[in-house]
Residue frames relative to the residue before (quaternion, step in Angstrom):
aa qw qx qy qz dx dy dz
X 1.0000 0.0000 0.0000 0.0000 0.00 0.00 0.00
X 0.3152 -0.6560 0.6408 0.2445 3.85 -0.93 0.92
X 0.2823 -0.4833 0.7958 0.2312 3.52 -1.90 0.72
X 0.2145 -0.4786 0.8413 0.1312 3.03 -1.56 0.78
X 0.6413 -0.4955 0.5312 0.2471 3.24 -1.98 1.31
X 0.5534 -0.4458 0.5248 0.4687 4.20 -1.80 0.44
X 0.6985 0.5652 -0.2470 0.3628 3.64 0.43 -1.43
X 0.7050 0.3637 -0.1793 0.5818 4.10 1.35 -0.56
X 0.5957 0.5125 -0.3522 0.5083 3.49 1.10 -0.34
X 0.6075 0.5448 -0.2700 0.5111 3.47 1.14 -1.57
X 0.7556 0.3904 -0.2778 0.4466 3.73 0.27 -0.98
X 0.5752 0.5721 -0.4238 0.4026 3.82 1.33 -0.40
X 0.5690 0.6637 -0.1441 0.4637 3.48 1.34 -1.24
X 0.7659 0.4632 -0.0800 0.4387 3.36 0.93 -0.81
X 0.7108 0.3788 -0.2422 0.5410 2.98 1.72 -0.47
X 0.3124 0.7102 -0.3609 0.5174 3.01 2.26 -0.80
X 0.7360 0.5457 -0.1359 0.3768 3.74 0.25 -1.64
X 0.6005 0.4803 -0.1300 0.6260 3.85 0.99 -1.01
X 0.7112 0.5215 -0.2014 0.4263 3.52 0.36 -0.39
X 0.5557 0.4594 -0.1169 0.6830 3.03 1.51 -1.01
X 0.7331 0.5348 -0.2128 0.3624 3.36 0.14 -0.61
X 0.8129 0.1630 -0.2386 0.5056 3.01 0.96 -1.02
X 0.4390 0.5199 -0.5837 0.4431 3.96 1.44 1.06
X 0.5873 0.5774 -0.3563 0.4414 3.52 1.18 -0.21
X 0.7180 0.3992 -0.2964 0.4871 3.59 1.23 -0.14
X 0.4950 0.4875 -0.3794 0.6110 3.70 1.26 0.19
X 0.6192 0.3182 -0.4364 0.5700 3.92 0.46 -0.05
X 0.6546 0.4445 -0.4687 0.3927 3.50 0.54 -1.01
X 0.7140 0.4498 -0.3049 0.4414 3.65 0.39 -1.11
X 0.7456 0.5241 -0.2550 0.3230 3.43 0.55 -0.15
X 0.5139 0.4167 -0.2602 0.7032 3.13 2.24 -0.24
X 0.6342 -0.5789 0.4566 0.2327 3.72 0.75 0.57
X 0.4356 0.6626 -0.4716 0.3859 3.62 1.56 0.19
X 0.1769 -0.8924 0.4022 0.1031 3.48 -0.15 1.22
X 0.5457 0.5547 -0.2289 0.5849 3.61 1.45 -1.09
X 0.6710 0.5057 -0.2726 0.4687 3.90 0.66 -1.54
X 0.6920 0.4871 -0.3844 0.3691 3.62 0.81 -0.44
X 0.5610 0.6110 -0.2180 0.5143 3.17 1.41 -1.57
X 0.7732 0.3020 -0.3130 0.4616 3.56 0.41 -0.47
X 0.5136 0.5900 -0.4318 0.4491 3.98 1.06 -0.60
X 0.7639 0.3932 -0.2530 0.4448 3.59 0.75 -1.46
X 0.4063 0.6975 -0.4152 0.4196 3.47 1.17 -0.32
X 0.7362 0.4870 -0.2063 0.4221 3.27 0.95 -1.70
X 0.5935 0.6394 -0.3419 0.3494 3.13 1.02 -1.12
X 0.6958 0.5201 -0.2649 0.4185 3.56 0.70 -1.57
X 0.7012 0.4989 -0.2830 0.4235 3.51 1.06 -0.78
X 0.6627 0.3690 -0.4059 0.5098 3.58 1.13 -0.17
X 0.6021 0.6002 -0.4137 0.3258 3.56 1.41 -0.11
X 0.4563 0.6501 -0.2792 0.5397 3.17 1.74 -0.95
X 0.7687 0.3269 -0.3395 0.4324 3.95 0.04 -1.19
X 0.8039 0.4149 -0.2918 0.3106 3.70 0.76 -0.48
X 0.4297 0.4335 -0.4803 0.6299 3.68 1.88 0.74
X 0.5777 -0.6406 0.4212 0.2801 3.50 0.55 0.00
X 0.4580 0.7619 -0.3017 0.3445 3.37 1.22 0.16
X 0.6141 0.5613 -0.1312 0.5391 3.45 1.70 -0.42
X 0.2521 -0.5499 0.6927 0.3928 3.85 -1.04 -0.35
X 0.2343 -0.6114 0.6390 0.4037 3.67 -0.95 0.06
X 0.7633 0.2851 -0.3002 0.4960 3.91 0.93 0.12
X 0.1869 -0.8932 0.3716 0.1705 3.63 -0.25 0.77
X 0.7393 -0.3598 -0.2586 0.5072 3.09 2.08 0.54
X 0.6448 -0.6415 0.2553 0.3281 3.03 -1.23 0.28
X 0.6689 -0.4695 0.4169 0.3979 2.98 -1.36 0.69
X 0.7164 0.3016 -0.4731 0.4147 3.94 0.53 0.79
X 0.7071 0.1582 -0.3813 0.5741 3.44 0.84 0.47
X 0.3150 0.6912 -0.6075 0.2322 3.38 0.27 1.39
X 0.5577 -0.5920 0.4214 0.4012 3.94 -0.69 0.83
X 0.5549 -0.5482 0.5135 0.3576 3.65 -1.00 0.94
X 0.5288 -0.6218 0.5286 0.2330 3.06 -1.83 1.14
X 0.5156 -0.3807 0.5195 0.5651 4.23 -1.06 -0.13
X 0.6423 0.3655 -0.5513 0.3872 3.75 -0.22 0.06
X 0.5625 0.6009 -0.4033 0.3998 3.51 0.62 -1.68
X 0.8292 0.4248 0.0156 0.3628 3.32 0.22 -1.49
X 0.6025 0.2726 -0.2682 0.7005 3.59 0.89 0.15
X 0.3412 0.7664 -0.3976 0.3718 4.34 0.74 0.03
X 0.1439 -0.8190 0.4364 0.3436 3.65 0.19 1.04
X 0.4381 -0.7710 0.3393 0.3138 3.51 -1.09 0.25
């Protein structure tokens, strides 16, 4: 059995993912789903963006994320 590398698997997935997406926007656009498209193609650009490298695939981390309503409502 071949390992495919994290970095070639990840990038297979991603196109795997984009692909899908944009057959999911031609049904969407074709049922007249205006918002559902705008947000499908939305997706699209963002998996197009992480796979030129132009993107974080994580925009942040779970230490400079904004406190949750617990965090923040927590007596002190």
């Amino acid at each position: 059995m071949v390992r495919i590398s994290y970095g070639r698997q990840r990038n297979e997935t991603l196109d795997y993912v984009q692909a899908m997406l944009g057959q999911l926007s031609v049904m969407a656009r074709g049922e007249r789903c205006d918002m559902l498209t705008y947000l499908i193609e939305m997706a699209y650009v963002e998996v197009s963006d992480i796979l030129r490298g132009q993107y974080p695939p994580q925009v942040q981390s779970k230490e400079s994320s904004p406190p949750t309503h617990e965090q923040r409502n927590a007596p002190s």
